[in-house]
C-alpha positions in Angstrom: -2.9 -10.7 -14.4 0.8 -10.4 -13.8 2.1 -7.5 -11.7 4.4 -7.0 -14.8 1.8 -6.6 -17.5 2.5 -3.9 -19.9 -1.1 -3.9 -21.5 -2.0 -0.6 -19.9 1.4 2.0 -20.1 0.6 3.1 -23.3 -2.3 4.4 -21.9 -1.0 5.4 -19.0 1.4 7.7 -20.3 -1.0 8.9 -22.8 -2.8 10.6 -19.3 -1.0 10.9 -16.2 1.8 9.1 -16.8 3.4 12.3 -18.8 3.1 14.3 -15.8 5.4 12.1 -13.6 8.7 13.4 -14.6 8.1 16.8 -14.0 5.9 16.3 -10.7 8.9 14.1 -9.3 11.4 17.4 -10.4 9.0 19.8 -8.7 8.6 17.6 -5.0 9.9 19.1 -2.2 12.5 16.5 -0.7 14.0 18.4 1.4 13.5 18.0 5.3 12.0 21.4 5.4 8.2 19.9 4.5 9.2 17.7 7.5 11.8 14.9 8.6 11.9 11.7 7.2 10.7 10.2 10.8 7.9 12.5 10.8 6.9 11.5 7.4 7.1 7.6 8.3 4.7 8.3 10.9 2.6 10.3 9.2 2.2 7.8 6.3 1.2 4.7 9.2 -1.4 7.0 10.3 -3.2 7.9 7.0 -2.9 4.4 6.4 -4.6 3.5 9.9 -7.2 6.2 8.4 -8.2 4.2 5.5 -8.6 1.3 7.8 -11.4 3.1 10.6 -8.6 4.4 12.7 -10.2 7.3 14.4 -6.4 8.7 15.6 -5.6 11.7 13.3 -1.9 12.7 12.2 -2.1 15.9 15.3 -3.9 14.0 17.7 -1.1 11.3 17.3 1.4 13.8 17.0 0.5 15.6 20.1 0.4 12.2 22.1 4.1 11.7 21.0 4.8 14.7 22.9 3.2 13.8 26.1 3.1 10.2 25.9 2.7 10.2 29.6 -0.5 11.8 29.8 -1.9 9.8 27.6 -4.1 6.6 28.1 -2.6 4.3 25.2 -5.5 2.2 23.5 -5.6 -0.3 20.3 -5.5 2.4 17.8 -2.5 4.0 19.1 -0.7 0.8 19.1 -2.2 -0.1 15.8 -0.6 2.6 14.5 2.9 2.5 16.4 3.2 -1.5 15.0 2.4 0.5 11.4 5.3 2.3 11.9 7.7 0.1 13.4 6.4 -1.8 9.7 7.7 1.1 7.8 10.8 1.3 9.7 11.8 -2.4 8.8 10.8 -1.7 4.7 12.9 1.5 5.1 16.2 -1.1 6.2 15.4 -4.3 4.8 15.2 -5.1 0.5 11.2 -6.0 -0.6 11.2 -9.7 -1.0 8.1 -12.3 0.1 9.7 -13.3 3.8 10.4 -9.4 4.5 6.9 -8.4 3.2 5.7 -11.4 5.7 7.9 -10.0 8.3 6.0 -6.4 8.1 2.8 -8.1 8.3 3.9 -10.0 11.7 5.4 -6.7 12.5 1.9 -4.4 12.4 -0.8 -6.8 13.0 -0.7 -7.7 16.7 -3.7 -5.5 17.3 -5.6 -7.2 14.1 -4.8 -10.9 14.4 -4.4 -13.9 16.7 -0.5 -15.0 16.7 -1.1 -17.8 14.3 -2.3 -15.7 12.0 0.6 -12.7 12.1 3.4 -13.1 9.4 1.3 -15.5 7.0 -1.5 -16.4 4.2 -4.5 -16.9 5.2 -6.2 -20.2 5.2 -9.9 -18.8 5.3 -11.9 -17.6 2.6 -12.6 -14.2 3.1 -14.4 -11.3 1.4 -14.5 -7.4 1.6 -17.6 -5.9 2.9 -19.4 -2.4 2.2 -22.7 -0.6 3.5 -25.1 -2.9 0.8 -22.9 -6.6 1.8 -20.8 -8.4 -0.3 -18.7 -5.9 -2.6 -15.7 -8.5 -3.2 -14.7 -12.3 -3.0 -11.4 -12.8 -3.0 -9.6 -15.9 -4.3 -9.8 -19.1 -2.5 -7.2 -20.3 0.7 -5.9 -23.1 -1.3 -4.3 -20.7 -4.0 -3.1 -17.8 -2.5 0.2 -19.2 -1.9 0.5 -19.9 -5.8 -0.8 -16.4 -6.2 1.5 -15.1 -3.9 4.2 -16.9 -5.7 3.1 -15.4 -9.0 3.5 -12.5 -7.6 6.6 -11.8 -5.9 8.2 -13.5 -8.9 7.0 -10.3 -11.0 8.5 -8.2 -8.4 12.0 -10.0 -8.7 11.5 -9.5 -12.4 10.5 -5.5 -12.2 13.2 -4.9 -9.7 16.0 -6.1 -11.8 15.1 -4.4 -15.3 15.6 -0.7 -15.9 12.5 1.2 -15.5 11.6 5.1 -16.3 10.1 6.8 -13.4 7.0 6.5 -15.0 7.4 3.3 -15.5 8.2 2.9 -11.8 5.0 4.2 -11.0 2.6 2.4 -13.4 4.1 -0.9 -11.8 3.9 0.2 -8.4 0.1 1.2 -8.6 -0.2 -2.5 -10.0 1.2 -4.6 -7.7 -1.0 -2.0 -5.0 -4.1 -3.4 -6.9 -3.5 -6.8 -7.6 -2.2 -7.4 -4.2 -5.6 -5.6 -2.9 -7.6 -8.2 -5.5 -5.3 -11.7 -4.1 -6.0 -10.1 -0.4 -3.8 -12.7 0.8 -3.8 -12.1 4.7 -6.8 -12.4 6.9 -6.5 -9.1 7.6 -4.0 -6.0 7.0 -4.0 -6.6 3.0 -4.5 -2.9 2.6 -2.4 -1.5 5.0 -0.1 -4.2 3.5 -0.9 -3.2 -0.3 0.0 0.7 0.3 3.2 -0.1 2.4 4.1 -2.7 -1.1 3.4 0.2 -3.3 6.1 2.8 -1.6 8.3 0.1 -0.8 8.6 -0.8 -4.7 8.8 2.8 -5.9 12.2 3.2 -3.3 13.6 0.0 -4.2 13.5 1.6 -7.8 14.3 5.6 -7.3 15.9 5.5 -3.8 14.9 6.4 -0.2 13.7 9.8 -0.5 10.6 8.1 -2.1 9.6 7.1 1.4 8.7 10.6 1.7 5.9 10.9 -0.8 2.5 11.3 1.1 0.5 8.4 -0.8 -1.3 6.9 1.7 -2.7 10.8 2.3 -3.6 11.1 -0.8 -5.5 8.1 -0.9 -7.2 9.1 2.5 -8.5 12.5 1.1 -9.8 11.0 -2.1 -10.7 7.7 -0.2 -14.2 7.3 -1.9 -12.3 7.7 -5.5 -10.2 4.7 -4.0 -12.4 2.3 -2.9 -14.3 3.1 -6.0 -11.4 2.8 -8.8 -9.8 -0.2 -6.8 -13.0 -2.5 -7.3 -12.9 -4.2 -10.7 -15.3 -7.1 -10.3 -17.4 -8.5 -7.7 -14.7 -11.7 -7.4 -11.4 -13.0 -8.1 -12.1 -14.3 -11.2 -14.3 -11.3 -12.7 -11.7 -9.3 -12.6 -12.1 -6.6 -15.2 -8.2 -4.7 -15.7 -9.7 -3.0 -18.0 -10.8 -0.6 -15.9 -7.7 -0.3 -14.3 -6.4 3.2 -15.1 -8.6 5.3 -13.2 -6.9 3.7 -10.1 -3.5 4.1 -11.6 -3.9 7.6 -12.2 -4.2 8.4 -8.3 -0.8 7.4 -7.0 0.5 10.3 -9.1 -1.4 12.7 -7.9 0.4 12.7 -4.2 3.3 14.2 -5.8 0.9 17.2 -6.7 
């Protein structure tokens, strides 16, 4: 499936698509729900979250405060690389090599050096409580996946788009960048950070602000569950994509 595939908007804006306009009128932009800093941090630790990271948004807060009474371990790093991630997205356009760049950027704590910044060369697979949930696709064809991919980007990045639009596309190119899994490790912090990045290349900077990767942390179980559409790259059902598209819209709630 192409990250531009339309198959599923009807749908979409059949359900919680025609909610998007009105939630996006009603969202507090303003730097009284917090300062666009604070918010970029926030969103690298709810993203950490998702990932096992036991540092939540006040105890990280609270270290920033009093850095120097504070023992700094991996997860506080992991999550200060997460940011620093954000904080090149927020300045730099989303192409392939900048999306490569973020990877390098905020997995020093996950990887080896040879394996920051690019496609893995490893088959790989996710794992849940019962084994095997997910194979992803093989090493030799992520590149051409990856290829696929960003060339869909390009594509949806220079057509007009509604905002609901915007945000039907963005929850795909989440998922099917979740399905290629094209790093070693980081493909979900990666996926989220590709979702928010698309929706501000599209509707502007302020959309850096929205608290997805919360909202995807408090209904984490309904994530996991709605992201998994077959038990391998090539079973792939998108049939059953909407439940998971529906989510993203509900962080503007």
């Amino acid at each position: 499936m192409r990250v531009t595939e339309r198959k599923y908007l009807n749908a979409y804006l059949q359900s919680t698509g025609k909610e998007i306009s009105t939630l996006i009128e009603e969202f507090d932009f303003s730097e009284d729900k917090g300062g666009f800093e604070y918010l970029t941090k926030s969103s690298a630790v709810y993203s950490s979250n998702i990932e096992g990271n036991s540092i939540d948004l006040n105890s990280y807060m609270n270290y920033e405060l009093n850095k120097d009474k504070f023992k700094v371990g991996k997860e506080i790093v992991e999550i200060e690389d997460l940011i620093e991630a954000y904080e090149f997205a927020q300045n730099n356009s989303l192409t392939e090599s900048n999306l490569l760049q973020c990877h390098k950027i905020f997995s020093e704590t996950l990887l080896i050096k040879s394996k920051r910044g690019k496609y893995r060369i490893e088959q790989v697979g996710v794992f849940g409580k019962t084994g095997l949930a997910y194979m992803a696709v093989e090493p030799d064809f992520v590149e051409k996946e990856m290829k696929v991919f960003f060339a869909g980007i390009e594509e949806l990045i220079s057509q007009e788009l509604s905002k609901e639009e915007v945000f039907y596309f963005a929850s795909l190119i989440h998922l099917r960048f979740a399905h290629i899994h094209p790093f070693r490790d980081g493909n979900g912090r990666a996926a989220r950070l590709l979702e928010k990045w698309f929706i501000t290349e599209k509707l502007g900077r302020d959309f850096w602000k929205i608290p997805s990767e919360e909202n995807y942390k408090v209904n984490q179980a309904k994530y996991y569950e709605t992201i998994n559409l077959g038990v391998n790259f090539y079973e792939l059902n998108y049939d059953r994509c909407l439940g998971f598209l529906e989510m993203l819209p509900m962080c503007l709630k």
